[in-house]
FIDREN-806950 format. One record per atom (N, C-alpha, C, O, CB): z, y, x; residue in one letter. Coordinates in steps of 0.2 Angstrom, whole numbers, plus 5000, padded with zeros to 4 digits. Glycine has a CB too. Layout:
# FIDREN-806950
ZYXA;...
//
This chain:
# FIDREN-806950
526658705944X;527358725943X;527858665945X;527658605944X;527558735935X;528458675948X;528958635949X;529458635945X;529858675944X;529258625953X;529558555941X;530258575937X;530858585939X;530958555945X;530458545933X;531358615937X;531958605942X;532558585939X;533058595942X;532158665944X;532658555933X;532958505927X;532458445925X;531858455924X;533158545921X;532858395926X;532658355921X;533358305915X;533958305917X;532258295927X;533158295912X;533658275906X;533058245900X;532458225901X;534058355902X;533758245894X;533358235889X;533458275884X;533858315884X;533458185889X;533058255877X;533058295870X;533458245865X;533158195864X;532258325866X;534158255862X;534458235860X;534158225851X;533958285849X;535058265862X;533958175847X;533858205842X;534158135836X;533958075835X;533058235842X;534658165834X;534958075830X;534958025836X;535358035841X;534458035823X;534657965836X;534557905839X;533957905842X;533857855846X;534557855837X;533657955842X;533057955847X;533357985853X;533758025853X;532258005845X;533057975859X;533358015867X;532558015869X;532157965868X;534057955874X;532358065870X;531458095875X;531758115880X;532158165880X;530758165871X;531458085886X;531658115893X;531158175895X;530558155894X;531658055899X;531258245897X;530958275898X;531058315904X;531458305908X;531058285893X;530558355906X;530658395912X;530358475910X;529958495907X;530358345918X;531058505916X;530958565911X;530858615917X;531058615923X;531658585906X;530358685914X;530158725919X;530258765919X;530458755913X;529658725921X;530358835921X;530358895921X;529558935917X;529058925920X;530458915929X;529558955912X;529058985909X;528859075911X;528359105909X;529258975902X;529359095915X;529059155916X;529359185922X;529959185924X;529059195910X;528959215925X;529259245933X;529259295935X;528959325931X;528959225939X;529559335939X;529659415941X;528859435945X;528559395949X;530459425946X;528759475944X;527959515949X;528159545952X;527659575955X;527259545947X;528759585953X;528959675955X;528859625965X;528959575968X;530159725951X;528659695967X;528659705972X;529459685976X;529859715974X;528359775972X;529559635980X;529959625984X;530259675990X;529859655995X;529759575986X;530559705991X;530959715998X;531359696002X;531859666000X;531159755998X;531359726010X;532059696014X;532459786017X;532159836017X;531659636024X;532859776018X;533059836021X;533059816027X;533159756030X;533759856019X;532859876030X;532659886038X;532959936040X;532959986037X;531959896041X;533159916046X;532959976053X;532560036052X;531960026055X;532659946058X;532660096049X;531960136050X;531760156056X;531160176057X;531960186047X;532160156060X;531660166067X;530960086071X;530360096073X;532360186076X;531360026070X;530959986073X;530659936068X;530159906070X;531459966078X;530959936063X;530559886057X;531359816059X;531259756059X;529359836059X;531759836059X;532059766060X;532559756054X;532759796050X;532559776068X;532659686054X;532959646047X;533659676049X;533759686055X;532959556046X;534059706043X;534759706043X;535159656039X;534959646034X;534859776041X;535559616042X;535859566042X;536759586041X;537059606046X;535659526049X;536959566036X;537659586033X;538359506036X;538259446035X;537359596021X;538759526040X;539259476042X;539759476035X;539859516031X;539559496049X;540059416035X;540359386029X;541259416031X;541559356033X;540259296028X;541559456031X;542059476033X;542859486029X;542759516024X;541759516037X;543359466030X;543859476025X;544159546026X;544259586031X;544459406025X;544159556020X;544559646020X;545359626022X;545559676024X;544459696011X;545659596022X;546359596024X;546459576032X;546859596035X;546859536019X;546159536033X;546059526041X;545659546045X;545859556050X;546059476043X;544859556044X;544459616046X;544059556050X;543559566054X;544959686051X;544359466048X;543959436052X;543359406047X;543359416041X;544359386057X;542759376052X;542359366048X;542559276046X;543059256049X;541659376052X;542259246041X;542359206037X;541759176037X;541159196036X;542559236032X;541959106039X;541359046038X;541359026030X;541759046026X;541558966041X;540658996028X;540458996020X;540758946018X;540758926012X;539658996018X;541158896023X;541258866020X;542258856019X;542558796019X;540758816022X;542458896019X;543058926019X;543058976014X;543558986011X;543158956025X;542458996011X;542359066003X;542459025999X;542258975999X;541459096000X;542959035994X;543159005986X;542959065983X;542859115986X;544158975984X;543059055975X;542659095971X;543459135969X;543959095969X;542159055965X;543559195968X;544159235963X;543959275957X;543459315956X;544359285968X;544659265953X;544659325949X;545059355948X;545659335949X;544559325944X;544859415947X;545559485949X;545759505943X;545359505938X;545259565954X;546359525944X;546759525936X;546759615936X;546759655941X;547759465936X;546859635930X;546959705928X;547459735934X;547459785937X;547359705920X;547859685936X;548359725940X;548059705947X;548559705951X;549159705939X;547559695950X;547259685954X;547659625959X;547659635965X;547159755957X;547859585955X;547759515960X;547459495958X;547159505953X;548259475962X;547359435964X;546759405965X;546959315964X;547359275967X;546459435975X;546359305956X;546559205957X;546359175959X;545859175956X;546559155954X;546359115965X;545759075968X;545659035964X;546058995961X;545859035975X;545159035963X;544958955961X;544558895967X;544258925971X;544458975956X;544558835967X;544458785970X;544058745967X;544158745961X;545058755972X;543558705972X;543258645966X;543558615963X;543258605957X;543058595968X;543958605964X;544558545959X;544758585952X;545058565947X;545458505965X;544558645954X;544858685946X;544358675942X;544458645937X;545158765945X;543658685944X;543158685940X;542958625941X;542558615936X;542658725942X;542958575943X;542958495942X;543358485933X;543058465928X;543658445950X;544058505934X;544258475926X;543858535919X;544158535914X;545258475925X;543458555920X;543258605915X;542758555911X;542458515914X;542758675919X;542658555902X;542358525899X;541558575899X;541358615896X;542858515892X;541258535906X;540558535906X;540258485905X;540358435909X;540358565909X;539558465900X;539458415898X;538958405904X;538558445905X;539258415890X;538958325909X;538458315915X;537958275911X;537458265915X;538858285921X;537958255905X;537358215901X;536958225904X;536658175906X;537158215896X;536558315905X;536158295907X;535558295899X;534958285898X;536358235911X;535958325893X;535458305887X;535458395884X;535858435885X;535858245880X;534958385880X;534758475875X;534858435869X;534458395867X;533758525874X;535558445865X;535858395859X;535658445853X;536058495852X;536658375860X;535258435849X;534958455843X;535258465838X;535158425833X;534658425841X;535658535837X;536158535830X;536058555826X;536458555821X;536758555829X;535558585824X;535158605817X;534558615818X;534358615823X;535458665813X;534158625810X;533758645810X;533658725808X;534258735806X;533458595807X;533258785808X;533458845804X;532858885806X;532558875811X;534358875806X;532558935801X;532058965801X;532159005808X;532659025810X;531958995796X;531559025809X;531459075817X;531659145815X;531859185819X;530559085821X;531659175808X;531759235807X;532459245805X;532759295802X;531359265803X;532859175807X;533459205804X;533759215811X;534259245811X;533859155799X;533459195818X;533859195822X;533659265827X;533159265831X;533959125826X;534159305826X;533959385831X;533459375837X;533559315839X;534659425835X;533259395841X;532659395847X;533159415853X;533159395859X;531859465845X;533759465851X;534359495854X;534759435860X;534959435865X;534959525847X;534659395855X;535159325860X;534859295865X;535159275870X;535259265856X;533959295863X;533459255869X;533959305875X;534359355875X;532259295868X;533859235882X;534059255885X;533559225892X;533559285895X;534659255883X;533259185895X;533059125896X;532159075895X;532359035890X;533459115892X;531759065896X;531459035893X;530958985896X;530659005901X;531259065889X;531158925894X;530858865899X;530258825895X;530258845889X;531458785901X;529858785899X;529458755895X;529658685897X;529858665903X;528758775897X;529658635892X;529858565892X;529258525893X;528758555890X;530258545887X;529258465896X;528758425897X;528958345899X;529258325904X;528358465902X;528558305893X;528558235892X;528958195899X;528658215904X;527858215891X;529258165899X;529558145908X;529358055904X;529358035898X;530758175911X;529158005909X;529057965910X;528657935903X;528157965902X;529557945912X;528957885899X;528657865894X;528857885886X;528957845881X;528657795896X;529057975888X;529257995882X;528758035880X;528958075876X;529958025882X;528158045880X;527558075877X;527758055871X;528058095867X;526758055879X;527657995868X;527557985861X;528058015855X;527858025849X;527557925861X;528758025858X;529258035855X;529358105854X;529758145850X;529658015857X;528858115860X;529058205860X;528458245856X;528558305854X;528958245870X;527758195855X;527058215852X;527658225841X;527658265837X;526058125855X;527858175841X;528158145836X;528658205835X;528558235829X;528458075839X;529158225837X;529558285834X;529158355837X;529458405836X;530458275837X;528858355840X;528458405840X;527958425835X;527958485833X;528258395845X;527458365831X;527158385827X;527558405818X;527358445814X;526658335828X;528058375819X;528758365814X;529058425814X;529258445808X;529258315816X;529258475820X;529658515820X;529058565817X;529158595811X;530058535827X;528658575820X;527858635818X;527758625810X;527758675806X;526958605822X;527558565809X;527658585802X;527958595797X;527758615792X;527558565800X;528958595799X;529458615797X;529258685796X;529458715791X;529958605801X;529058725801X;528958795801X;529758835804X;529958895805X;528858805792X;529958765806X;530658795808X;530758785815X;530258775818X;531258765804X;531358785817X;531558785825X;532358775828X;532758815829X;531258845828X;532258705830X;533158675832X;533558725836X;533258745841X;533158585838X;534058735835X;534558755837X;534858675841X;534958625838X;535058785830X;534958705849X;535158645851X;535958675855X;536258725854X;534458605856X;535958625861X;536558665865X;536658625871X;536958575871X;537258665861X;536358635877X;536158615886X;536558655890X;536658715889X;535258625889X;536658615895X;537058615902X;536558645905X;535958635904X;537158545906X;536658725910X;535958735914X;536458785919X;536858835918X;535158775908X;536258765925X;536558785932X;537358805929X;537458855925X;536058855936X;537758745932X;538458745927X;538558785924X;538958825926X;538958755929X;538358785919X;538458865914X;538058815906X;537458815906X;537958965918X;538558785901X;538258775892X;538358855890X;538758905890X;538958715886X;537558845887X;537258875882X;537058865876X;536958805875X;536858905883X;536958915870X;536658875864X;535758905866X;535658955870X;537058925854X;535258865862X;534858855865X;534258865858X;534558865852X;535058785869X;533658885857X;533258885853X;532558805856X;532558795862X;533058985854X;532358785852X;531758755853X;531158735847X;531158705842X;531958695857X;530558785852X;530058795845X;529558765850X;529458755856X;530058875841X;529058755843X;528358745848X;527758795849X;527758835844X;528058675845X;527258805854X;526958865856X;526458815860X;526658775864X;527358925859X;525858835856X;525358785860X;525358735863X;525158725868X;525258805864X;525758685858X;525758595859X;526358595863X;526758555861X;525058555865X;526658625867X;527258615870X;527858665866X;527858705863X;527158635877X;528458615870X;529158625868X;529258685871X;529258685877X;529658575870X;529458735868X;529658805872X;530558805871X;530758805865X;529258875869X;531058805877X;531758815877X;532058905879X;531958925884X;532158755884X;532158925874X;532558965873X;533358965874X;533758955870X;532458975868X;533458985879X;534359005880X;534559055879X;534359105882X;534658995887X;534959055873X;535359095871X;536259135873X;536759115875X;535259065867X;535959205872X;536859245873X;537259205866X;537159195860X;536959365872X;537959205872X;538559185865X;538559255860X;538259305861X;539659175870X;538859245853X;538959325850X;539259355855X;538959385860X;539359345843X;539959345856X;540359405861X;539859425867X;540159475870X;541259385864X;539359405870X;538959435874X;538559505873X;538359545876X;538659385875X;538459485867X;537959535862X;538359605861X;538659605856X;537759495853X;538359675864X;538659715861X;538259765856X;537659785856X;539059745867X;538859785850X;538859815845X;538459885846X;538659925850X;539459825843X;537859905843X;537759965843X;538060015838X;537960035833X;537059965842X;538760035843X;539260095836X;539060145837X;539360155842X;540060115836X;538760195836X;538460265839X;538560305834X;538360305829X;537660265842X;539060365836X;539260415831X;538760435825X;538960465820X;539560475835X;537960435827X;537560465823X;537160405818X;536560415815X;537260515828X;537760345817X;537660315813X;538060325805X;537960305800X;537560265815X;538460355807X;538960395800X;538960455802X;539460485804X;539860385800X;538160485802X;538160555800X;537460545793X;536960505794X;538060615808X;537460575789X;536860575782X;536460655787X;536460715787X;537460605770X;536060595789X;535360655793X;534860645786X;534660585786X;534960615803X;534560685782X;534060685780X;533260695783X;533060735788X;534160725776X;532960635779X;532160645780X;531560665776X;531360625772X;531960585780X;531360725776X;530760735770X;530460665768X;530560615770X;530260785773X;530160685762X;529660625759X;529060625765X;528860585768X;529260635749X;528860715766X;528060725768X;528260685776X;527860645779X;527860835769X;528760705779X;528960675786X;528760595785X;528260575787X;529860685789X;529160555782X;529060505780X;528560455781X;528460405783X;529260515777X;527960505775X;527460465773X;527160465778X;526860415780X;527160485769X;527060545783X;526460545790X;526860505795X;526560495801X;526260625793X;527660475794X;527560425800X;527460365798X;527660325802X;528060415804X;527260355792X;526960285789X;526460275791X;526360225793X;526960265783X;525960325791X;525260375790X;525160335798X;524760285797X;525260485790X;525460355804X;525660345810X;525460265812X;524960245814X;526360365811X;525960235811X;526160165808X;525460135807X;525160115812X;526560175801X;525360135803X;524560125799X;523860145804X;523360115805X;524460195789X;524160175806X;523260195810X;523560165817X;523060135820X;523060305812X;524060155820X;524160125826X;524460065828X;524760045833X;524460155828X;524260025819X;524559935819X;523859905821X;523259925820X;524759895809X;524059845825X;523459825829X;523459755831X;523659765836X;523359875835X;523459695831X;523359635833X;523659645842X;523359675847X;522359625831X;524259605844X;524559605848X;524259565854X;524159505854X;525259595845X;524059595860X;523459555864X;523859595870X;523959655870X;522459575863X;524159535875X;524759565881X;524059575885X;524059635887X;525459505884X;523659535887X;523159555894X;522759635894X;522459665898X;522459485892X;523159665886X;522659725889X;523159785890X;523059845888X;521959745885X;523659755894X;524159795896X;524259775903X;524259715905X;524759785891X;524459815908X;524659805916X;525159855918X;525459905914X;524059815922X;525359825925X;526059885925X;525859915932X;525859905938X;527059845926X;525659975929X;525360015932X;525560055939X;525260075944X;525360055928X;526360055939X;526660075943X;526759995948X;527060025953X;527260115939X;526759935950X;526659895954X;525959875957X;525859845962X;526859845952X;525459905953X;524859925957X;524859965961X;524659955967X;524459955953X;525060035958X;525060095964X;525360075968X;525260105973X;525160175962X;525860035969X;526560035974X;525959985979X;525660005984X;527359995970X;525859945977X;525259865981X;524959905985X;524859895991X;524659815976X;524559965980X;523959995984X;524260025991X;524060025997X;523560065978X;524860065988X;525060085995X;525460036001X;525460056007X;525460145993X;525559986000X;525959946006X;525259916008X;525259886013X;526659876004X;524859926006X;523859896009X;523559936013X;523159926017X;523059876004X;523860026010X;523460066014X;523860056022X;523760056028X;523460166010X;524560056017X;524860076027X;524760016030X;524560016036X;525960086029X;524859966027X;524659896032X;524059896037X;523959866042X;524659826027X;523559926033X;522959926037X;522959996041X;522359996044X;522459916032X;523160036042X;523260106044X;522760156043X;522560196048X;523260106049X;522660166033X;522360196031X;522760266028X;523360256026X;521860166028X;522360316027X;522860366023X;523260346015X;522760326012X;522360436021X;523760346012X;523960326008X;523660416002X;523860476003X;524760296010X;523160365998X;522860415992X;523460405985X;523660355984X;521960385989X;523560455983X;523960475976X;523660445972X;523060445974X;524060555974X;523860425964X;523560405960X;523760475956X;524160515956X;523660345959X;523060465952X;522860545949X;523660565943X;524060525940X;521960535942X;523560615944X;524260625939X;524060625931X;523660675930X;524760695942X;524260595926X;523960565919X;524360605916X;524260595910X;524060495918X;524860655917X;525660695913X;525160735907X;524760785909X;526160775920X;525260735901X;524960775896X;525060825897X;525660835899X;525060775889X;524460905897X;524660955898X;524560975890X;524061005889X;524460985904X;524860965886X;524660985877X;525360995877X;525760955879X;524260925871X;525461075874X;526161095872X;526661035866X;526360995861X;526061175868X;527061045867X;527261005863X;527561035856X;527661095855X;527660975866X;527760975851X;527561025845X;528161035844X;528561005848X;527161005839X;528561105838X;529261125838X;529361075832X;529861035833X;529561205836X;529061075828X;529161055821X;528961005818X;528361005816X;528961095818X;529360935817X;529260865816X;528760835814X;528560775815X;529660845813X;528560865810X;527960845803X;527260865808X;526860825810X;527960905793X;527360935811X;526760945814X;526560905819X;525960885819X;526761005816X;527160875823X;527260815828X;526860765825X;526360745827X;528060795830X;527060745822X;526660675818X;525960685813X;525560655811X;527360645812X;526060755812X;525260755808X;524660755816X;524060725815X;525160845802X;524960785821X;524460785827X;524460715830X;524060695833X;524660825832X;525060685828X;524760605834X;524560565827X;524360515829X;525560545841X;524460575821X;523960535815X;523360565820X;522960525822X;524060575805X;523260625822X;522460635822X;522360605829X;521960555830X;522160725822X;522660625835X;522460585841X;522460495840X;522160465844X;523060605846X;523060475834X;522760415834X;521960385833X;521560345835X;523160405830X;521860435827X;521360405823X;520560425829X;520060385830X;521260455814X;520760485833X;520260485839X;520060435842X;519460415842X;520360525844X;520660405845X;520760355851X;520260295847X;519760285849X;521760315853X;520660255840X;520460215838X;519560215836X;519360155835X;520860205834X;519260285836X;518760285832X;518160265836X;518360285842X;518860345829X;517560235837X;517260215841X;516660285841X;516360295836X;517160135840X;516560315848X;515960355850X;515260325848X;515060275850X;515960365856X;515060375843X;514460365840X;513960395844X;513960445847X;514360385833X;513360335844X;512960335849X;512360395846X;512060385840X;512760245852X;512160445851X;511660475849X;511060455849X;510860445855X;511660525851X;510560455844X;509960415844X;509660465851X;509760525852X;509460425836X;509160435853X;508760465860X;508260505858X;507860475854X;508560415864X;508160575862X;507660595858X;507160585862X;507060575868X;507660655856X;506560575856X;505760555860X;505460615864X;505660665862X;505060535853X;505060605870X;504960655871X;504360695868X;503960665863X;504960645876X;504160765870X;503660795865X;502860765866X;502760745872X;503760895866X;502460765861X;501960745863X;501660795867X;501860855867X;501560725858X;501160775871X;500760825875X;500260875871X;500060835867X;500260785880X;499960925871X;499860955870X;498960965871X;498760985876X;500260995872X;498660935867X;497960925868X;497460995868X;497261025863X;497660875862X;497261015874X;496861075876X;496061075874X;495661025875X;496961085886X;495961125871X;495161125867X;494661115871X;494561145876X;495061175864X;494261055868X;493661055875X;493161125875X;492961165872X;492960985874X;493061105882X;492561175885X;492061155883X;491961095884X;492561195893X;491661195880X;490961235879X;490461205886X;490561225892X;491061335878X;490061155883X;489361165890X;489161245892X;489061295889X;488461135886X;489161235898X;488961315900X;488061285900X;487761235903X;489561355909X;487861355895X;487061395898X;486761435901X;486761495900X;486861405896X;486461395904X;485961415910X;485661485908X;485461495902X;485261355909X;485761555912X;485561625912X;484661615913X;484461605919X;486061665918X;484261625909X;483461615910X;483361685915X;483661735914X;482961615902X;483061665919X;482761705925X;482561765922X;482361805926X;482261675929X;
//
């Protein structure tokens, strides 16, 4: 991995220089738009809509368009006097339990790593924050843009969580939360029933995305100029059910199938052979 920040962890009077990485990456399949007759790159010109001419990049300022559709430039020198902090630090403002802070806000997530001769400081509030049980609320500079920040530890290392401001976070109002929908008890219990047969110990490796396989498989068949095969179609053909309880009393049983392990049939021995009666000496007919 390369980091692409370096800084430090603010904590009272301690400063740990750290360096920080990207902890997780995209896998989806990449595309270019082409030419469909020849395979050729299509290449878009930078052009102004009021004069129709094209525009060097370095002549582009950034705008914002107002309700009444004018347009504000902005210039380096506006974003020059903006209070962004260039420290360069992840400044530590509380401490507070992990279940108090929603998962909703994660937005982000880096892994931090000792920079120069700050291992010890960092082994030091690292082993301090873990046994807190808790996890700093910080607040870092990252590609011009302050965020509030999460940092917990996860397998010996510092994991950085960047966080949405609230007003980022929108409200779920949905009309059919002020409506009094009743639940049976019997409904209830068989989706607890449900619940219970299908809680399981959370293991990501035995999960894949099925649909960037089949996509892979096919950009290998055409690359190589073989026939592109369908992947089998998996669509349940089992009616579906009208009636809620019934719905849930049937996936309790398909649960309990799935989980239940095939019992192995003892092997049958084969039959013994069949022991044929011995033959009688044959006697001699006297002349």
């Amino acid at each position: 991995m390369r980091s692409i920040w370096k800084g430090a962890i603010s904590f009272g009077l301690v400063t740990i220089p750290v360096k920080l990485y990207s902890a997780t990456e995209q896998r989806d399949v990449a595309f270019h738009q082409v030419h469909r007759e020849d395979g050729g790159r299509i290449k878009y010109k930078r052009v102004c809509q009021i004069d129709g001419e094209e525009v060097p990049y370095g002549d582009i300022a950034k705008g914002f368009e107002l309700p009444s559709g004018e347009m504000v430039v902005l210039t380096d020198e506006d974003f020059a006097d903006l209070p962004l902090t260039t420290s360069r630090r992840i400044d530590v403002l509380q401490f507070t339990p992990l279940e108090q802070v929603d998962p909703i806000y994660f937005n982000k997530t880096y892994y931090l790593e000792p920079d120069g001769h700050g291992a010890k400081p960092y082994v030091l509030l690292r082993d301090a924050l873990e046994q807190s049980g808790q996890v700093a609320v910080v607040k870092v500079a990252l590609r011009q843009r302050e965020s509030l920040a999460t940092l917990r530890v996860v397998d010996g290392v510092f994991v950085l969580e960047t966080m949405l401001w609230p007003d980022e976070v929108r409200q779920a109002a949905f009309p059919f939360l002020e409506e009094e929908i009743e639940v049976r008890p019997q409904e209830l219990a068989m989706a607890s029933s449900l619940i219970e047969t299908m809680a399981a110990d959370f293991d990501p490796s035995e999960y894949k995305d099925a649909y960037r396989e089949a996509l892979q498989a096919v950009i290998d068949a055409k690359a190589e100029g073989r026939d592109v095969v369908q992947p089998a179609d998996r669509s349940d053909d089992a009616p579906a059910a009208t009636d809620l309880l019934a719905a849930l009393r049937a996936s309790v049983d398909a649960a309990k199938k799935s989980r239940t392990p095939a019992k192995k049939t003892p092997a049958r021995k084969a039959p013994a052979a069949k022991k044929e009666p011995a033959k009688k000496p044959a006697t001699r007919k006297s002349a």
